[in-house]
C-alpha positions in Angstrom: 39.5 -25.0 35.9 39.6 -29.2 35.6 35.5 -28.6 36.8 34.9 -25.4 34.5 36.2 -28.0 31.4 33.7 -30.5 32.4 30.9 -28.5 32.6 31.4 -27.6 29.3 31.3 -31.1 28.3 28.3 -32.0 30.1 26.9 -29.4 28.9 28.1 -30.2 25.0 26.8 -33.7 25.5 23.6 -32.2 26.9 22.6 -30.0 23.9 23.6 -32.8 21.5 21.1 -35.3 23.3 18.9 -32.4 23.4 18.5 -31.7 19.8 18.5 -35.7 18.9 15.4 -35.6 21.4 13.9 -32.4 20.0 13.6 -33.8 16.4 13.2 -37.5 17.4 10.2 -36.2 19.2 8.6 -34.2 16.3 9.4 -36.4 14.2 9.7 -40.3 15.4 12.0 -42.5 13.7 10.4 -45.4 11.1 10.4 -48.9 10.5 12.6 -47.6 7.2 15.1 -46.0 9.5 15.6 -49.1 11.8 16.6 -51.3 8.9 19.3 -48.1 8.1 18.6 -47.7 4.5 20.3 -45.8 2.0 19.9 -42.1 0.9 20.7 -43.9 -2.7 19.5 -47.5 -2.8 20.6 -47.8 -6.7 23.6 -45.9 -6.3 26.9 -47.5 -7.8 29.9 -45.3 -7.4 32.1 -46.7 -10.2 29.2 -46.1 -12.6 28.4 -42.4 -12.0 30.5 -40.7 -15.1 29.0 -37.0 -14.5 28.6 -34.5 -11.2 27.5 -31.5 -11.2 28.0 -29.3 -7.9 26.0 -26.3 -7.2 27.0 -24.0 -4.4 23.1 -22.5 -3.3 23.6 -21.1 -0.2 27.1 -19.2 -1.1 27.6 -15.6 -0.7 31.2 -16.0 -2.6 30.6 -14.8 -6.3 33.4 -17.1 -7.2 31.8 -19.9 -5.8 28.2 -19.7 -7.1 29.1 -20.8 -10.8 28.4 -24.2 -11.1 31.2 -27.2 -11.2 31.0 -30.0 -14.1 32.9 -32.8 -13.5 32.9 -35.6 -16.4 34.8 -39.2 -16.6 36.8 -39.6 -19.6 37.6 -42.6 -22.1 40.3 -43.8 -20.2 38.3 -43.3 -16.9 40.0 -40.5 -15.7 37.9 -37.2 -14.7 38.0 -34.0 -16.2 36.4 -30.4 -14.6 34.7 -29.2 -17.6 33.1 -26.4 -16.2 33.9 -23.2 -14.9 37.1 -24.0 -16.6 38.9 -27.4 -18.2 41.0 -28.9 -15.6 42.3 -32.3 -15.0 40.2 -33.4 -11.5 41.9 -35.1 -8.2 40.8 -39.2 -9.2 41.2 -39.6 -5.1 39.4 -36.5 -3.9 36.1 -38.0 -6.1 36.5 -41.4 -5.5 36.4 -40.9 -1.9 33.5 -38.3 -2.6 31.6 -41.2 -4.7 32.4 -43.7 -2.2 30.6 -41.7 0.7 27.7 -40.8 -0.9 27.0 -44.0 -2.0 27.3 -44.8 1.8 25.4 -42.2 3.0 23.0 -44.3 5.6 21.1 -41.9 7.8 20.8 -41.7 11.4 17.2 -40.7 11.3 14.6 -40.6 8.6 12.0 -37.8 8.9 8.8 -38.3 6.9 6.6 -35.7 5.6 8.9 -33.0 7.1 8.2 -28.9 7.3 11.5 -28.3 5.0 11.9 -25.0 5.8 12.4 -26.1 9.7 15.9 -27.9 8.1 17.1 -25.6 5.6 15.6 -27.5 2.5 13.2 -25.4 1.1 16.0 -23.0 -0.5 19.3 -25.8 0.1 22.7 -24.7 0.9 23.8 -27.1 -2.5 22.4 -29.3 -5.1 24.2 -31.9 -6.4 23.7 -34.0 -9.4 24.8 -37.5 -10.5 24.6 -39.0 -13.4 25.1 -42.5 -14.3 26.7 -44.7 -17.4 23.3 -46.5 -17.4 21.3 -43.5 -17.6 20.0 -43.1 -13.8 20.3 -39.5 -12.6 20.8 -38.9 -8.5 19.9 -35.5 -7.4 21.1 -34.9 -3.3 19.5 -31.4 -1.9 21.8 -30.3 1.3 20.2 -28.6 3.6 21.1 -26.9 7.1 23.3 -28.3 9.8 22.4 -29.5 13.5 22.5 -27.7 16.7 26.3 -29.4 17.5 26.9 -28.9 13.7 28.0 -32.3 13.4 25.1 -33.4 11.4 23.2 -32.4 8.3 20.2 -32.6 6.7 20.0 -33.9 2.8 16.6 -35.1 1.3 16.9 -36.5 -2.4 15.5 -35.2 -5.7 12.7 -37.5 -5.9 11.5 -38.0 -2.4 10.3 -35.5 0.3 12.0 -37.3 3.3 14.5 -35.7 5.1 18.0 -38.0 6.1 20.1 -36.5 8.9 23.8 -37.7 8.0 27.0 -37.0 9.0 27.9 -33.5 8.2 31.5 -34.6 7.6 30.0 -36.7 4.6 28.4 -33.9 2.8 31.2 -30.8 3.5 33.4 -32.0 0.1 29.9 -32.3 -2.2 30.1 -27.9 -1.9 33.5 -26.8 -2.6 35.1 -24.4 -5.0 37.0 -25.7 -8.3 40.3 -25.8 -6.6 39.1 -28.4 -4.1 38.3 -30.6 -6.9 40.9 -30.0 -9.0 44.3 -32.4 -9.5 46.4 -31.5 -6.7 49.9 -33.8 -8.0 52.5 -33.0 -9.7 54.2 -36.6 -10.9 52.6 -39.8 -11.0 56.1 -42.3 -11.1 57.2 -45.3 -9.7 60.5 -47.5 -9.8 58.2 -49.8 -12.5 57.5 -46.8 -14.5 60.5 -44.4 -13.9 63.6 -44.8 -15.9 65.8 -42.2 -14.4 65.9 -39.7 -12.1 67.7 -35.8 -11.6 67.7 -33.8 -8.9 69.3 -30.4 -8.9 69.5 -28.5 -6.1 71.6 -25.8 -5.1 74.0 -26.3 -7.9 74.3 -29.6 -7.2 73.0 -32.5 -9.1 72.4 -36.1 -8.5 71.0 -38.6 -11.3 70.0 -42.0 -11.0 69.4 -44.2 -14.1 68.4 -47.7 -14.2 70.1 -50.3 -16.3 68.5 -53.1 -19.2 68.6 -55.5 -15.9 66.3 -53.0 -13.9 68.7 -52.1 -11.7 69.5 -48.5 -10.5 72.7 -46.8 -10.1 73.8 -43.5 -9.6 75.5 -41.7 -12.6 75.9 -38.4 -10.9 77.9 -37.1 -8.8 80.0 -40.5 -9.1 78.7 -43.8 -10.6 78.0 -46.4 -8.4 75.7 -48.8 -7.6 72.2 -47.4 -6.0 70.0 -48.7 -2.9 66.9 -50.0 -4.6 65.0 -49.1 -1.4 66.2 -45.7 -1.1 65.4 -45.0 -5.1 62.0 -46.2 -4.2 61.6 -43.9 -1.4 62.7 -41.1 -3.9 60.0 -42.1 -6.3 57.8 -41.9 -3.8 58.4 -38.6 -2.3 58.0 -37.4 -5.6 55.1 -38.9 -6.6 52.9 -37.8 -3.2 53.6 -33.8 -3.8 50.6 -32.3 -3.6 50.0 -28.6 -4.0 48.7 -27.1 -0.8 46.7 -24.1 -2.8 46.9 -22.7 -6.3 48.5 -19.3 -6.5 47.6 -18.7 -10.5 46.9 -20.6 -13.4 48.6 -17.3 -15.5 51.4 -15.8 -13.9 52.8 -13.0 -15.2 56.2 -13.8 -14.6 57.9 -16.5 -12.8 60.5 -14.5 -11.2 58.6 -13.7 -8.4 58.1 -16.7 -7.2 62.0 -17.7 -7.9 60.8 -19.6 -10.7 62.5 -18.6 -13.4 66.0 -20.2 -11.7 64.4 -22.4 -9.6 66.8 -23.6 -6.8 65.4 -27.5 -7.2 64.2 -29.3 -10.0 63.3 -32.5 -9.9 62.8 -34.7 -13.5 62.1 -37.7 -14.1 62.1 -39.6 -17.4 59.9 -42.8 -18.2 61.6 -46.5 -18.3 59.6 -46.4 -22.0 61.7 -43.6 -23.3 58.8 -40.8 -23.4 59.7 -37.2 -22.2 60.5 -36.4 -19.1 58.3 -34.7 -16.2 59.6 -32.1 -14.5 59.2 -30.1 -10.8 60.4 -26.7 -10.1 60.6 -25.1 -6.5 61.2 -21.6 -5.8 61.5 -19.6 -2.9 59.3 -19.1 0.1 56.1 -17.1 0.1 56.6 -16.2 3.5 57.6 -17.8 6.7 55.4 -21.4 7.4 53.6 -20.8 4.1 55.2 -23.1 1.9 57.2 -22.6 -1.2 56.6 -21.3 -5.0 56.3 -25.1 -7.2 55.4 -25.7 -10.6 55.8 -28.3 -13.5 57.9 -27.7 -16.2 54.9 -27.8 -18.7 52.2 -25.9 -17.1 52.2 -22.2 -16.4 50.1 -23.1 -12.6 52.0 -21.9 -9.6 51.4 -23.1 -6.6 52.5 -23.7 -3.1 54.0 -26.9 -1.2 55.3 -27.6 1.8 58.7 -27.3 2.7 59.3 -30.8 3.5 59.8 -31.6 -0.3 62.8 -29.3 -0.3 64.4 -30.5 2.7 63.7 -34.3 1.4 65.8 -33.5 -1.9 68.8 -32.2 -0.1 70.6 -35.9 -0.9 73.8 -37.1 0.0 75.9 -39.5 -2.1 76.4 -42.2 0.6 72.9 -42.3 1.7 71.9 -43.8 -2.0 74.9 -45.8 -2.6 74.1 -49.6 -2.1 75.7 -51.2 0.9 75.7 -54.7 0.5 78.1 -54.7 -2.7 80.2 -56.3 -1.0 77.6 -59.3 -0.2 78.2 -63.0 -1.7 76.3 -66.4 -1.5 77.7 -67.8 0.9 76.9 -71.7 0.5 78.8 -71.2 -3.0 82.5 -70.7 -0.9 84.7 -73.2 -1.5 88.0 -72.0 -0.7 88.6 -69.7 2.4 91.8 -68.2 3.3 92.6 -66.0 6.2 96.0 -64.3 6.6 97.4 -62.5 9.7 101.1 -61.1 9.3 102.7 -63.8 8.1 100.5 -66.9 9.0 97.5 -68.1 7.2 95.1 -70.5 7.4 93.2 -72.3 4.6 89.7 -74.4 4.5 88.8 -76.4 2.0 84.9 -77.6 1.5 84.0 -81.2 0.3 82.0 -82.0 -2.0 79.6 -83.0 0.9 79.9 -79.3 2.3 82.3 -80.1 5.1 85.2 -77.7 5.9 88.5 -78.8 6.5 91.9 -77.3 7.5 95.1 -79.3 8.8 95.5 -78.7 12.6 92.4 -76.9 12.6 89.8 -79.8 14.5 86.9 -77.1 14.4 87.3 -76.2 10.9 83.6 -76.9 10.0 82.3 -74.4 12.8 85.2 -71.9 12.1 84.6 -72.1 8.3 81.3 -71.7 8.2 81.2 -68.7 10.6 83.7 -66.8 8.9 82.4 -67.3 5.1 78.5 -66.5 6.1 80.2 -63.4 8.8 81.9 -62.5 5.3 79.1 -62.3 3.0 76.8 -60.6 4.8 79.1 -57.6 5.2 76.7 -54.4 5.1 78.5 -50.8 4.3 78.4 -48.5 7.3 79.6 -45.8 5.5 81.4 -44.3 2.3 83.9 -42.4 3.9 85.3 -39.5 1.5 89.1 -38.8 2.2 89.0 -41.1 5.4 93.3 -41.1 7.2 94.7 -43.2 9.8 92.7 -46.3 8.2 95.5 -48.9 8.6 95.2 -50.6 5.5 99.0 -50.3 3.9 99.2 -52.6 6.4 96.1 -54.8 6.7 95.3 -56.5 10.5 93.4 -59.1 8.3 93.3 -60.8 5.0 90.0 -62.8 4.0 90.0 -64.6 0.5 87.0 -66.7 -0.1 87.1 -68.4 -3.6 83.7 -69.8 -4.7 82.2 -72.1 -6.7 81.9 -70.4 -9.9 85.6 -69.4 -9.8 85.6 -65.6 -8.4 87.5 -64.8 -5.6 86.6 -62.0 -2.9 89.1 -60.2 -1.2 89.0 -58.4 1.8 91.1 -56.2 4.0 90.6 -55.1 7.4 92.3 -52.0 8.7 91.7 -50.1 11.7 89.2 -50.3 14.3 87.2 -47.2 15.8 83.7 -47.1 18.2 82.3 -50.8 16.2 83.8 -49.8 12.9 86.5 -51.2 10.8 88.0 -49.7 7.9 88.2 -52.2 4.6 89.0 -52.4 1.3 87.6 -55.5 -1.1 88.7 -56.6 -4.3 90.9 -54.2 -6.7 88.3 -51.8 -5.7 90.5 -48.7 -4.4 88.0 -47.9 -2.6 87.7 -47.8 1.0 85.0 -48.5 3.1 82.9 -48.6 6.8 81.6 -51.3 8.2 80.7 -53.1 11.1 83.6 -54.7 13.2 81.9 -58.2 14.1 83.9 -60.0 11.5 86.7 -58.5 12.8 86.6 -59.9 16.2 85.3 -63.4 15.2 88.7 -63.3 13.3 90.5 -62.0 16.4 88.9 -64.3 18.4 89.8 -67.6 16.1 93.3 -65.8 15.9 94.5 -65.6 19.6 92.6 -69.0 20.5 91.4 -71.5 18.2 93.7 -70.7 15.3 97.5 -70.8 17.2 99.6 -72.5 15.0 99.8 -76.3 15.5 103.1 -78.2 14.6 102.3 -80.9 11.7 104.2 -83.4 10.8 104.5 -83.4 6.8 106.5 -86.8 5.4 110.1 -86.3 4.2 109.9 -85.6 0.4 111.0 -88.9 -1.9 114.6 -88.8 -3.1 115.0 -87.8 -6.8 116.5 -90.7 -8.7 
C-alpha cells in the first residue's frame, strides 16, 4: 500500500514536470519572464474604486449576470449590481492585493489562445481606477495538475501562467462578495453589552472611567480581558451561507423567539446592534442567525452559541481584592488571640518588637497580600470556617484605607476568605496562607519584652 501511495506521487510530480516541459518547450520562457514582471505593472490596489466580474465560462444562470462592485465616499464598497449590497472590505482587499501581485511563472508570447482557453475565457474582469486607468484580466483555462492558470490582459496578447489559487475569487457568485459580518464592535467603541440566552440574561455596561462591570445577573466588577474577548467573538461572526434575503416568516428558522440574542449598544450613545440565533438547520449545518434590522437569514456555526452560554464567575474581575503594595504602612496579623504589628519608616523599613526579621516578614506578607487573585466565586459555599477566621490580615496604607482580610478553611490549594465589609466570600489560592502559617509556628512565637514600669501619677 506505502509503494502504491508513492507511485502515485511520482507519478503526480511526473505529469506536473511534464506539462511545465510541454509548454516551456513550445513556448520558451523570455528575457521579460526572468526579470518576473507583473501581469499589471501600473496597478495600485488602494486606487482601484470599481470591478466588474463576469462569469464567461458558467453554465449556472444565476451566475452569468454580471457583478458591479463600487467604492463609496467613505471608502467602503458597495455591490451595485445584480442587487445593492454592502461588499466583504476583507474578501476585496485580499482580491486587490493579489492581483496586483500576480507575477507569472511563465510568459508565453505570441500564443495560439485557443490552445489555453483564451479565445472564449472562463471570466473577464474589469478594474477601474480613481485616476482614470482601466485593467481588463481575461482568465483562461487551467493546467494539467490544475494548479495553475492561464490569464492574458486586455491590451496585450501574452499569455501569464499564474497560480490558479490567485485567480479562483476574481469568478464567484454575489454571495462570495457580499458582507459576510454581522457586528463590527470593540471595547473602544462598545458601550454595553446583553446577552440573552435561554432565558437568561447577562449585561455588561461600562462606566464614565471606561471601566466594565456587570449589571446583570448581579453587579459587580467585570474582567476587562474577558469583556474583550466577548467583543471579539462577536465581532468575528461570519455567516457561513445566505439562506434568503426575504423570508417569509421567521418562525421557521426559530427566529421569531430567538433562543440568543446578542446586542450591543455604542459607548457614543447611538442605537444598538443586534444578533439573533435560532435553531439548527439540521445536524453539523449550522444555525438560523440574523440582525435585528435586516430581514437576511443566514447560517453560522455553532460555536457562537456555545461561546454565549456565560457564567457569572467567569466575567467577574478577580483581582479586586489587589492593592499597591509599596503604599502599606501598617500591617497587622492576628491568630486567636496574638497579633503582630509592622510598622514602615519613612525610609521603607519594617519594624516589629521582638520580631528581628521584620523587614523580610513584612515585606513578604504585604506584597503575598496584594496580589491575591480570585479562584473562584463560590455561590452558597458551607463548611468555610470564617465565623471563626484561622487568620486576620489588616494592612493600612498610605492614603489612609485599610484592607481586611480573613482566611477560613483550607481545601486541595484553596482557602476560603472574606475582605473588607464585603459579605462576600471568596476562592483563592492558599500561598498566603501558609507563608502565614509558616511565620506563625516559627519565626513569629511570641518573644517576652520587657516594657518599663509605668511613672507614678503624682
Amino acid at each position: 500500500m506505502k509503494n502504491f501511495k508513492s507511485t502515485l506521487i511520482y507519478l503526480a510530480v511526473a505529469v506536473l514536470v511534464g506539462a511545465l516541459c510541454y509548454v516551456q518547450s513550445k513556448h520558451p520562457a523570455t528575457e521579460k519572464d526572468e526579470k518576473k514582471a507583473k501581469v499589471f505593472e501600473n496597478f495600485v490596489a488602494d486606487d482601484i474604486n470599481e470591478i466588474h466580474i463576469e462569469n464567461l465560462g458558467t453554465t449556472v444562470t444565476a451566475l452569468k449576470t454580471p457583478i458591479v462592485l463600487q467604492k463609496g465616499a467613505k471608502d467602503t464598497w458597495q455591490i451595485t449590481e445584480p442587487v445593492k449590497l454592502p461588499a466583504d472590505e476583507s474578501t476585496l482587499r485580499s482580491l486587490l492585493t493579489s492581483v496586483g501581485d500576480f507575477t507569472p511563472d511563465l510568459a508565453i508570447e505570441k500564443p495560439d489562445l485557443k490552445e489555453f482557453g483564451l479565445d472564449q475565457p472562463q471570466a473577464r474582469c474589469t478594474f477601474k481606477s480613481k485616476t482614470g486607468a482601466t485593467f481588463v484580466l481575461l482568465i483562461g483555462n487551467k493546467d494539467m495538475t490544475g494548479s495553475s492558470a492561464y490569464v492574458k490582459t486586455g491590451d496585450k496578447d501574452t499569455v501569464y501562467m499564474v497560480p490558479s489559487y490567485s485567480t479562483d475569487s476574481l469568478h464567484k457568485g454575489v454571495d462570495d462578495y457580499r458582507d459576510h459580518n454581522f457586528i463590527q464592535t470593540d471595547p473602544v467603541v462598545a458601550g454595553k453589552i446583553q446577552v440573552t440566552r435561554g432565558g437568561k440574561t447577562f449585561a455588561f455596561e461600562k462606566d464614565k472611567d471606561n471601566n466594565w462591570n456587570m449589571t446583570l445577573p448581579l453587579q459587580a466588577r467585570a474582567d476587562a480581558s474577558k469583556i474583550r474577548d466577548l467583543l471579539n467573538t462577536i465581532s468575528s461572526l461570519r455567516a457561513q451561507s445566505f439562506v434568503t434575503d426575504h423570508p417569509s416568516g421567521l418562525s421557521q428558522y426559530g427566529l421569531s423567539s430567538p433562543n440568543l440574542r446578542v446586542e450591543v449598544w455604542p459607548s457614543d450613545g447611538g442605537p444598538s446592534k443586534a444578533i439573533l440565533v435560532g435553531h439548527e438547520k439540521d445536524k453539523a449545518s449550522g444555525l438560523y442567525a440574523k440582525t435585528a434590522d435586516s430581514p437576511t437569514v443566514a447560517l453560522i456555526g455553532e460555536y457562537f452559541d456555545k461561546n454565549m452560554d456565560l457564567k457569572p464567575s467567569d466575567y467577574r474581575d478577580k483581582s479586586i481584592l489587589q492593592f499597591d503594595a509599596g503604599k502599606a504602612k501598617v500591617l497587622t496579623i492576628h491568630r486567636g488571640s496574638q497579633a503582630f504589628t509592622y510598622q514602615k519608616d519613612d525610609k521603607g523599613q519594617w519594624s516589629c518588637p521582638g520580631r528581628p526579621n521584620a523587614q523580610t516578614e513584612a515585606s513578604t506578607l504585604a506584597s503575598q497580600l496584594a496580589g491575591i487573585t480570585i479562584s473562584d466565586f463560590p455561590d452558597h459555599p458551607t463548611g468555610t470556617g470564617l465565623s471563626a477566621p484561622l487568620f486576620t490580615a489588616e494592612a493600612g496604607l498610605s492614603d489612609g484605607t485599610t484592607h481586611v482580610f480573613e482566611f477560613g478553611n483550607r481545601d486541595n490549594g484553596k482557602v476560603y476568605l472574606s475582605a473588607d465589609s464585603s459579605k462576600e466570600i471568596y476562592e483563592a489560592p492558599d500561598v498566603v496562607v501558609s507563608q502565614i502559617e509558616g511565620y506563625y509556628n516559627t519565626i513569629l512565637t511570641p518573644v517576652a519584652v520587657t516594657h518599663p514600669a509605668p511613672t507614678p501619677q503624682k
